[in-house]
C-alpha positions as CSV (number, residue, x, y, z in Angstrom):
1,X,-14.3,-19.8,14.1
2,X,-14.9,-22.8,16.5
3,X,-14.7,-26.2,14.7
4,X,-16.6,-29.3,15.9
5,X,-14.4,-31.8,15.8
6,X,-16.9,-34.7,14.3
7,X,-17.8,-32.5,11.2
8,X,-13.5,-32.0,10.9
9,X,-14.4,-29.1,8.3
10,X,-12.4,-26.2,8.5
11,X,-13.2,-23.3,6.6
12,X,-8.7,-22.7,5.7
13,X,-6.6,-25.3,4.2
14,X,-5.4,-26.9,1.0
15,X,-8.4,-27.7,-0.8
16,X,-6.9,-30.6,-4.2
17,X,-9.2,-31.4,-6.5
18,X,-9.7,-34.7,-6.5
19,X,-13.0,-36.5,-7.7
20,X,-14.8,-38.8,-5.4
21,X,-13.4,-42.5,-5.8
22,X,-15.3,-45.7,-5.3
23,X,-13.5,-48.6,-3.2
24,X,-11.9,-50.4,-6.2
25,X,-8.7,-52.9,-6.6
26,X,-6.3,-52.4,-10.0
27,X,-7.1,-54.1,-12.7
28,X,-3.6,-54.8,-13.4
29,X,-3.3,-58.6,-13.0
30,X,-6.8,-59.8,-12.8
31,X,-7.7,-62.5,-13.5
32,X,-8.8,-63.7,-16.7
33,X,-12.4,-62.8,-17.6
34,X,-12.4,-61.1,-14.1
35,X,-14.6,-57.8,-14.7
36,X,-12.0,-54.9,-14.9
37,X,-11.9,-52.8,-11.9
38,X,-10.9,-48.5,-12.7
39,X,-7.0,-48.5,-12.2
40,X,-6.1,-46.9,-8.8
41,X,-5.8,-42.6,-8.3
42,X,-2.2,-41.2,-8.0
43,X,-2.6,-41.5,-4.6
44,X,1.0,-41.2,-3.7
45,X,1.7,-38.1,-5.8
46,X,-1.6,-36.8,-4.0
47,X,-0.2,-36.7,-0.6
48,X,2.8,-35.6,-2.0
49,X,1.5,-31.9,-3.4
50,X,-0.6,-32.0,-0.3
51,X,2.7,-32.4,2.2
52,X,4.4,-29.8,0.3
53,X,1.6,-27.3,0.3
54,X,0.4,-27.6,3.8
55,X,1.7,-24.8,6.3
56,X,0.9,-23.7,9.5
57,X,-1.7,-21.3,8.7
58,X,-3.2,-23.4,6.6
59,X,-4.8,-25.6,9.4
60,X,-7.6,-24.9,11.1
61,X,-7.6,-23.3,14.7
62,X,-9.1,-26.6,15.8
63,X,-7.0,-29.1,14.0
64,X,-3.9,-26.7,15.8
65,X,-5.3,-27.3,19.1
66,X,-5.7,-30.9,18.9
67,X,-2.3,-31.2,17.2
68,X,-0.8,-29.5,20.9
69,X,-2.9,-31.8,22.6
70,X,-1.6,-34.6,20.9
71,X,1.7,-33.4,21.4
72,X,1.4,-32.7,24.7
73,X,-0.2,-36.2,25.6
74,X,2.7,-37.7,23.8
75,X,5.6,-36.2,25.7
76,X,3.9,-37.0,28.8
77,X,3.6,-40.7,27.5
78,X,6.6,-41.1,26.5
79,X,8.3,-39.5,29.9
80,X,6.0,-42.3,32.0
81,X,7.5,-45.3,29.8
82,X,11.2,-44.0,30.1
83,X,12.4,-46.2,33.0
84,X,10.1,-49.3,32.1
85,X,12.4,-52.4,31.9
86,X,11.5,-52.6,28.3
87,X,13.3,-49.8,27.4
88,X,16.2,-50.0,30.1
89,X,16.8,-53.3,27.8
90,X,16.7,-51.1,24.3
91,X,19.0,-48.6,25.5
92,X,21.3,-50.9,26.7
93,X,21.3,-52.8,23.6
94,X,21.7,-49.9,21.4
95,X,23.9,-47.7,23.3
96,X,27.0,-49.7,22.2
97,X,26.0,-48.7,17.9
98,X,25.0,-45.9,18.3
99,X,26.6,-42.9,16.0
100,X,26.8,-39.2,17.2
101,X,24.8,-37.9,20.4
102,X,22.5,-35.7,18.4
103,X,19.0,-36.2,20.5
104,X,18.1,-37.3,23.9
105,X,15.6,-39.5,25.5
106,X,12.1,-38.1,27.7
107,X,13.1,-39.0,31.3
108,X,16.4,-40.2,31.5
109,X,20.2,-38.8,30.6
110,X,21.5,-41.0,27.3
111,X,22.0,-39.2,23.9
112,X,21.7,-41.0,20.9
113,X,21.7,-40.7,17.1
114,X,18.9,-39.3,15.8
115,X,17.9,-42.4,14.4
116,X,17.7,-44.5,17.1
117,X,16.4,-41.5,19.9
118,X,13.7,-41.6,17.4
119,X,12.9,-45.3,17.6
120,X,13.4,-45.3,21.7
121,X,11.3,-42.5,22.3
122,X,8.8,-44.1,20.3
123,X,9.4,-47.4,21.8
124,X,8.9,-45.7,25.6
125,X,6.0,-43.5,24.8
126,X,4.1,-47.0,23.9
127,X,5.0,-49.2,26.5
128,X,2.0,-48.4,28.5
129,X,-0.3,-48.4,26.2
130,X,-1.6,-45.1,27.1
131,X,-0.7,-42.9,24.0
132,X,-3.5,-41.3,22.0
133,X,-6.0,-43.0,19.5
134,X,-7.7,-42.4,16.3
135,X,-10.8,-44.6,17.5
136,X,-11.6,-45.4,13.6
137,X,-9.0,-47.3,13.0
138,X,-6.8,-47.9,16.1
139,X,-3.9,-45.5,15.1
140,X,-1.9,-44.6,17.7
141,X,-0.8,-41.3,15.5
142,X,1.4,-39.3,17.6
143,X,3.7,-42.0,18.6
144,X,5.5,-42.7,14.9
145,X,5.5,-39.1,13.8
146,X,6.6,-37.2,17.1
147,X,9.1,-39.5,18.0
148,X,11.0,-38.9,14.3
149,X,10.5,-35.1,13.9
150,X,11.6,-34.0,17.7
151,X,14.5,-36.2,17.3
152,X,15.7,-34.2,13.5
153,X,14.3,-31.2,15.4
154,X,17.5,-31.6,17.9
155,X,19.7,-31.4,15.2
156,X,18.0,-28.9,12.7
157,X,16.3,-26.5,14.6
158,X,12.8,-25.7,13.5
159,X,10.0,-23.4,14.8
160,X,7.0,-24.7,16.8
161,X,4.9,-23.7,14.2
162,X,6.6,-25.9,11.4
163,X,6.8,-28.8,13.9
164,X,3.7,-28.6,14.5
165,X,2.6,-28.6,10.7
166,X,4.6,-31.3,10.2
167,X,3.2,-33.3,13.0
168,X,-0.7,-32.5,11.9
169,X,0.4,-33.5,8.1
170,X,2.2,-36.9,9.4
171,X,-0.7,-37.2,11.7
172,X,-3.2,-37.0,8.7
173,X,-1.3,-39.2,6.3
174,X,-0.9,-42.0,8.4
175,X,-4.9,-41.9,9.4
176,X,-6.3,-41.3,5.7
177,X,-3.8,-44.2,4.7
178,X,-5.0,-46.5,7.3
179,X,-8.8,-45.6,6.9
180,X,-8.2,-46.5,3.1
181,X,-7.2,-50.4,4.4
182,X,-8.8,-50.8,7.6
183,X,-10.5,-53.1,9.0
184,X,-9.0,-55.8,6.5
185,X,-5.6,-54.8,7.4
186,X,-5.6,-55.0,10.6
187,X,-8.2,-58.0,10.5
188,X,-5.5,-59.7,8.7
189,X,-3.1,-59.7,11.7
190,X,-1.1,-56.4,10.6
191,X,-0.3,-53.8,13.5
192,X,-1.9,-50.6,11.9
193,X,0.3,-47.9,14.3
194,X,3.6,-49.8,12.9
195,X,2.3,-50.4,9.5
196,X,0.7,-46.8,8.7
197,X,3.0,-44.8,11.2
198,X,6.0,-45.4,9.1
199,X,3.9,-43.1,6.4
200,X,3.5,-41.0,9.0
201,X,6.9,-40.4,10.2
202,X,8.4,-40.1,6.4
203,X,5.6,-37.2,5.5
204,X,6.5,-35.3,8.6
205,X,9.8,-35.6,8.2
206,X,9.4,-34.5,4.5
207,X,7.8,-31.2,5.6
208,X,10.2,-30.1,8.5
209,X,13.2,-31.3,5.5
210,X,11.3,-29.1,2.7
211,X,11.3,-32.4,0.4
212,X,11.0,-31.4,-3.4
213,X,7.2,-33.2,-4.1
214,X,9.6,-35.6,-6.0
215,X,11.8,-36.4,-3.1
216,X,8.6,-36.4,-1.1
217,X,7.7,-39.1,-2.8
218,X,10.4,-41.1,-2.7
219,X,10.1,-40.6,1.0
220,X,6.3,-41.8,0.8
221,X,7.9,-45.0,-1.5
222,X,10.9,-46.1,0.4
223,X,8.2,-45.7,4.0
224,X,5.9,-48.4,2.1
225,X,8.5,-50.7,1.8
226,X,9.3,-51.2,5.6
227,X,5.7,-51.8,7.0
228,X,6.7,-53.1,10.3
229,X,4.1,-54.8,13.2
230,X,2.2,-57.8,14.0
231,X,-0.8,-58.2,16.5
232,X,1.0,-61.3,17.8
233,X,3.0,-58.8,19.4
234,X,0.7,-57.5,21.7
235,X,1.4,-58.1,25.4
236,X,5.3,-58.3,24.9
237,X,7.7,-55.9,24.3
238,X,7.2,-55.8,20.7
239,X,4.3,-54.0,20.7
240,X,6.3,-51.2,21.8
241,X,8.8,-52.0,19.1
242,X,6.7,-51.3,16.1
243,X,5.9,-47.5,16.7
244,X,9.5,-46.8,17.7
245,X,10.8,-49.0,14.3
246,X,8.0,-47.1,12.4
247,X,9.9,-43.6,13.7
248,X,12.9,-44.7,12.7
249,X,12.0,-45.9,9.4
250,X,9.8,-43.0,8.3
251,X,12.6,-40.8,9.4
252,X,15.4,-42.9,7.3
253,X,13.1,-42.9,4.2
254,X,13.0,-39.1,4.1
255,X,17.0,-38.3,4.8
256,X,17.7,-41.1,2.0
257,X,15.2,-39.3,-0.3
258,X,16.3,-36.2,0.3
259,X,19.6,-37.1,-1.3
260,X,18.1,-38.5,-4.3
261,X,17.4,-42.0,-3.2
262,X,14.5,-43.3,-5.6
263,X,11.4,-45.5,-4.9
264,X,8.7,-46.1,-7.4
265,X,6.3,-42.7,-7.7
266,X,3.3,-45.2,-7.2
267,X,4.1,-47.3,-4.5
268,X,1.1,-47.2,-2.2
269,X,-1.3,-47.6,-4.9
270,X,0.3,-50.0,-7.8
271,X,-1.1,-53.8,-8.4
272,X,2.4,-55.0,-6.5
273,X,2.3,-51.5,-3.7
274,X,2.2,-51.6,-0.5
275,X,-2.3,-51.3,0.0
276,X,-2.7,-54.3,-2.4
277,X,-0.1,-56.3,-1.2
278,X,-1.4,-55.9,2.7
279,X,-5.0,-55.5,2.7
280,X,-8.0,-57.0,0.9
281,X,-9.6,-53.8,0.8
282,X,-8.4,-50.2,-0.7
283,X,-10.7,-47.5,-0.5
284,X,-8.9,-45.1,-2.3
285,X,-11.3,-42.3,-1.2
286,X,-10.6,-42.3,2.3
287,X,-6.7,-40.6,1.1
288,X,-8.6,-38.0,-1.2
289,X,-11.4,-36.6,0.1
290,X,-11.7,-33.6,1.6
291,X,-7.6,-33.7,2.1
292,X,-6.5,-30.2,3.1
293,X,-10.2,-29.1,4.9
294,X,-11.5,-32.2,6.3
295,X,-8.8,-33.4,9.1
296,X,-8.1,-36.7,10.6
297,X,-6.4,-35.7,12.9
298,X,-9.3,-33.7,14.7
299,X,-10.5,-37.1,15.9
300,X,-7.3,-37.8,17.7
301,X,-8.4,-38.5,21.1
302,X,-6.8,-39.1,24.8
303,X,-6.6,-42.4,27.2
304,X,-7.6,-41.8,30.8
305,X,-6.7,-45.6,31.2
306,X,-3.3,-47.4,30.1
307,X,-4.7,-49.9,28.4
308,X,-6.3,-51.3,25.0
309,X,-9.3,-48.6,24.5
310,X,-11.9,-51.6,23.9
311,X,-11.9,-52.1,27.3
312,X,-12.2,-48.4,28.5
313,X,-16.4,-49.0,28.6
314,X,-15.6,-51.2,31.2
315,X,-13.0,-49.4,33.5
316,X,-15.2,-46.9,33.0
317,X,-18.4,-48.2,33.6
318,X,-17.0,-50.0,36.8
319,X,-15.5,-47.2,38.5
320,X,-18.8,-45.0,38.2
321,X,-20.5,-48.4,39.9
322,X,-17.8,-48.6,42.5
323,X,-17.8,-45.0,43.5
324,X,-21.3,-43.9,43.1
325,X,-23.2,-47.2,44.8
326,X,-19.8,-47.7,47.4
327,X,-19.2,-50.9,45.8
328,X,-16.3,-53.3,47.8
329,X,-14.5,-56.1,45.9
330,X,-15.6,-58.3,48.8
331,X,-19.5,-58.0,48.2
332,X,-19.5,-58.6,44.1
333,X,-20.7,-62.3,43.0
334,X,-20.5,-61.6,39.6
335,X,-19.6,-59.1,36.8
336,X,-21.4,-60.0,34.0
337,X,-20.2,-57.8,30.2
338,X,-22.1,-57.8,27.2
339,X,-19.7,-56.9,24.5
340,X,-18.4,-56.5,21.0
341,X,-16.3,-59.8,19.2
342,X,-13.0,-57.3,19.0
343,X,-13.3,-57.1,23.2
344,X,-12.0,-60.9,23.7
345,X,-10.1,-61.1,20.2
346,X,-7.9,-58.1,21.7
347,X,-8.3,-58.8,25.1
348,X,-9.5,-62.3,26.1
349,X,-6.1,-62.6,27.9
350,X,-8.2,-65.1,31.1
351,X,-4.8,-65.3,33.3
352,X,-1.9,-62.1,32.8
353,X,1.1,-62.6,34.8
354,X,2.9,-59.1,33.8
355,X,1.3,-55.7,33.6
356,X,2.1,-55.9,29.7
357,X,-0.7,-59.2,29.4
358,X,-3.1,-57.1,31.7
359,X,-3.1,-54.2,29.2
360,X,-4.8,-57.5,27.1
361,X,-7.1,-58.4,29.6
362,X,-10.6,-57.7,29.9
363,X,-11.0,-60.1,33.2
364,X,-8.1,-58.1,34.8
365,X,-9.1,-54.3,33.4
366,X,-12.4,-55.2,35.2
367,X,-11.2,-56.1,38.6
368,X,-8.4,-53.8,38.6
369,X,-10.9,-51.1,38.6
370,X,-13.1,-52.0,41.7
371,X,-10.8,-53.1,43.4
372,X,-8.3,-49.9,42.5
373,X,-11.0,-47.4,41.4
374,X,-8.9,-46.7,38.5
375,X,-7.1,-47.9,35.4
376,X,-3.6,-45.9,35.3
377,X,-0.3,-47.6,34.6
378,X,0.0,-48.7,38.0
379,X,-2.9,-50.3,37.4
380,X,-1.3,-52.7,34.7
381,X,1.7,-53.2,36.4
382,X,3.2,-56.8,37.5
383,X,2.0,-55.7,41.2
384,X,-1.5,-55.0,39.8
385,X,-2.2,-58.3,37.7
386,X,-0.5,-60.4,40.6
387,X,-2.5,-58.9,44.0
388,X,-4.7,-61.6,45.1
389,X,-7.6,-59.3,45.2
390,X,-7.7,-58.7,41.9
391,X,-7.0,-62.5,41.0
392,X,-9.8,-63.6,43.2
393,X,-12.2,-60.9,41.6
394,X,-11.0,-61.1,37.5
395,X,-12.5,-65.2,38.1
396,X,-16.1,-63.9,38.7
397,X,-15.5,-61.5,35.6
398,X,-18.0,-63.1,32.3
399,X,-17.8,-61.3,29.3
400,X,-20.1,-62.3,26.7
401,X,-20.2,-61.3,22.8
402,X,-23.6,-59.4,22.1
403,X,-24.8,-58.8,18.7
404,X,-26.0,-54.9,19.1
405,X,-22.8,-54.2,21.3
406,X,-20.6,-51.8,19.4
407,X,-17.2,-52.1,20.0
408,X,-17.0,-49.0,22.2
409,X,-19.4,-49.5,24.3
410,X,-20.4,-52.3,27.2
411,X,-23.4,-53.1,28.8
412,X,-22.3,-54.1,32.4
413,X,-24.3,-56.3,35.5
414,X,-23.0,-56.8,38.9
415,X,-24.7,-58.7,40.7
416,X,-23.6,-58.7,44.7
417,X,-23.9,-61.3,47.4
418,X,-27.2,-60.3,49.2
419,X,-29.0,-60.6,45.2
420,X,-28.9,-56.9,44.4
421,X,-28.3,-56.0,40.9
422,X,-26.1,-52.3,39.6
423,X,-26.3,-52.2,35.8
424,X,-24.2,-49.8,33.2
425,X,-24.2,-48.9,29.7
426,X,-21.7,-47.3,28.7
427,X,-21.9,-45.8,25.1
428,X,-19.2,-43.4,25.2
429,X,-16.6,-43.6,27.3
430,X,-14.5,-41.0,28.9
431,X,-11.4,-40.3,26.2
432,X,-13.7,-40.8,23.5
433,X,-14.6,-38.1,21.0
434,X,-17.9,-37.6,22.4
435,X,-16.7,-37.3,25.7
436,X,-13.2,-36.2,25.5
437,X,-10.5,-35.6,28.5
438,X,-10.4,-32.0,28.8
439,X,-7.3,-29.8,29.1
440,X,-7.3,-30.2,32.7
441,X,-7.5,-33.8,32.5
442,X,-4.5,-34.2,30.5
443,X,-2.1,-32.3,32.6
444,X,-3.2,-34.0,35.5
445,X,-2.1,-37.2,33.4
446,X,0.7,-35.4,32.5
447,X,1.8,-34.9,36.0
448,X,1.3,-38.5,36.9
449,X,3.3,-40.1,34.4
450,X,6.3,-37.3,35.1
451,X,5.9,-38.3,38.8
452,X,8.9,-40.4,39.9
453,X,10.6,-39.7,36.6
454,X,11.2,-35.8,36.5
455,X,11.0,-33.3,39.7
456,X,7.7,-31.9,39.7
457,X,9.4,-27.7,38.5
458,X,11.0,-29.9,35.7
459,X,7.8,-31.8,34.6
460,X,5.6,-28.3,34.8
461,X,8.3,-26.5,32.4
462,X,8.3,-29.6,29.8
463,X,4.5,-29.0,29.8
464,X,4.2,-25.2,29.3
465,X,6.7,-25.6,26.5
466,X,4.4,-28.8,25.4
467,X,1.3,-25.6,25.8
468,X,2.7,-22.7,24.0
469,X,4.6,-25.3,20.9
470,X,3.3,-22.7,18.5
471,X,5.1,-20.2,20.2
472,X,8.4,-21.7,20.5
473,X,11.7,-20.6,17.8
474,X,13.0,-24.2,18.2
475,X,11.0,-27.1,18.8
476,X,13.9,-28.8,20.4
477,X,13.7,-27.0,23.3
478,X,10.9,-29.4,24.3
479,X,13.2,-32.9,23.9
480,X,16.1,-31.0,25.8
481,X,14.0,-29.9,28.8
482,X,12.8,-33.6,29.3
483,X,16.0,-35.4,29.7
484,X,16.8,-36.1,33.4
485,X,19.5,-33.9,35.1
486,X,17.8,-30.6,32.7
């Protein structure tokens, strides 16, 4: 049965039955006179029974697929960012505390403890900024959960098909979590991949472990209490940080549950958890409906620029300007952007000096692209943001906040020297669900972040064992064909 990934229905999966559930706050500890509010579902024992009941073929054939593309997007990420100073810095740090040499690193030739393989290959498949995106809340799903469950799968070998489950049910609890809180959450200053991933990486590591429901929900418990990530971050090396610590922290919560380490059987949804203590808002319905046959993680979609993805409606519109009307850098007088508030809270960076500030730059993302006629990671690098072409060119950039202007979209003007006028509107950019990267697309990705890293014969094996996960006896395999010298 083909799926369409909007409607996220499948017609297999664990169907709980769960009543629909208003947005509500606990009335535990209102105030006095305060009108009581319905005391908070189970929520954490929910996604508990879920974890455990979910399996392989369980999921739809859809919400597989997108789970390998994911997967596949991930590795190839995470192999692009493995020689970036930023984690050059990490491993040297590390290296000198780190326990056993139970799991690699994509790209290079260090073995680490599975603990800290799992925060550095989370930590280097985010440096770039060009991991994949649940658009409805700014997730960066895969980066958490794969990075936690391919470095256990090096020690305990599992199929493909149970890694994969796993990664589709971390995948799906991180996203339902963070639809229950967002946009307050975030709004607030929180970094939702750090925050939620950490849920994330404890539920998939729950299912590859085969977590009792009660250990799972210690796991789910001891995750809540390490929310890790702040938006002040962005644009340094932190940012990086928080999906890497998220890994790691997910990963610990489940091995110290699975020997009986206790956390409250409540603590995502209690008066003093983890949703009313960081957010304003807790829709409790966005964890409980549909959960089993309506999947998040269907909506996962794909960057084709290495960047923040408000700012993809602009690469994009500027590169179909630039190539279509043979637009030079040299004839534009202005760029004028009509766009949504988030574009210059996110990105309003006027002046980067390092790639990492560019990814943060809606002046630079612009220029980069007619200058460049693309928005890959060479695009954000410290050569990028620095040539005086695109320093010249990011000063006639004007974006201005347009009530009507959703926040994936832009309505673009350029306006060149002899008066003529080339207009865009971009309302769903290439990467988005609408208009998602196809297959092809990501491999060529693929290819380009392995180039320089991995010999091209290594990069194409790491990607057909990426393709045919399902098939594999031991997920592994994929983390030990990455490492350099393989």
């Amino acid at each position: 049965m083909t799926m369409n990934r909007r409607s996220l229905i499948g017609a297999a999966g664990l169907a709980l039955s769960v009543p629909a559930l208003p947005v509500a706050q606990a009335a535990e500890g209102a105030a006095p006179g305060a009108a009581k509010a319905p005391p908070p579902p189970p929520v954490t024992k929910i996604l508990a029974e879920w974890i455990r009941g979910s399996s392989y073929e369980s999921l739809p054939e859809e919400v597989r697929r997108e789970g390998v593309r994911s997967f596949l997007n991930w590795v190839g990420v995470a192999i692009g960012g493995s020689h970036h100073e930023t984690l050059d810095i990490a491993v040297s740090a590390l290296q000198p505390f780190s326990g056993p040499p139970q799991a690699g690193l994509f790209g290079r030739s260090e073995r680490f403890d599975i603990m800290n393989a799992a925060f550095l290959n989370g930590v280097s498949s985010h440096i770039f900024d060009f991991d994949d995106t649940h658009l409805k809340t700014i997730i960066h799903p895969a980066g958490p959960v794969a990075s936690a469950i391919l470095a256990y799968a090096e020690m305990k070998p599992v199929s493909g098909k149970d890694f994969l489950d796993a990664l589709v049910v971390g995948i799906e609890v991180e996203c339902r979590i963070g639809n229950m809180v967002y946009p307050n959450h975030y709004d607030a200053g929180w970094h939702i991949t750090g925050t939620c991933g950490v849920f994330g990486a404890a539920a998939a590591a729950a299912k590859l472990m085969g977590l009792t429901q009660e250990q799972t929900v210690y796991a789910l418990g001891l995750a809540a209490s390490q929310p890790v990530g702040l938006r002040e971050s962005f644009g340094s090396m932190n940012k990086s940080f928080n999906p890497g610590r998220a890994a790691a922290n997910g990963l610990f919560a489940a091995i110290l549950a699975a020997k009986g380490f206790t956390s409250s059987d409540r603590m995502i949804e209690v008066r003093r958890g983890w949703a009313q203590t960081i957010s304003t808002k807790q829709d409790w319905s966005q964890i409980t409906d549909g959960l089993g046959t309506r999947y998040e993680s269907a909506l996962n979609t794909y960057k084709p620029f290495a960047c923040g993805i408000v700012m993809h409606p602009t690469i994009d519109a500027a590169i179909q300007i630039r190539d279509e009307e043979h637009v030079k850098p040299e004839d534009i007088r202005s760029i004028d952007l009509k766009v949504h508030p988030l574009v210059l809270e996110l990105t309003g960076k006027t002046a980067p000096k390092t790639g990492l500030e560019g990814k943060f730059s809606i002046y630079h993302a612009a220029a980069v692209a007619f200058v460049e006629g693309a928005g890959g990671e060479k695009q954000f690098s410290d050569r990028a943001v620095n040539d005086p072409r695109v320093v010249a060119l990011r000063q006639k950039v004007n974006p201005v906040v347009t009530p009507g202007i959703d926040a994936a979209q832009v309505d673009m003007t350029v306006t060149l020297n002899d008066g003529r006028t080339l207009h865009r509107h971009i309302v769903h950019a290439i990467g988005s669900v609408e208009t998602p990267m196809t297959d092809a697309q990501l491999e060529a990705k693929f290819r380009d972040l392995a180039d320089g890293v991995l010999p091209a014969a290594q990069a194409a094996r790491v990607m057909a064992l990426c393709r045919t996960l399902p098939d594999l006896k031991d997920a592994g395999d994929v983390a030990r064909a990455g490492v350099l010298g393989a």
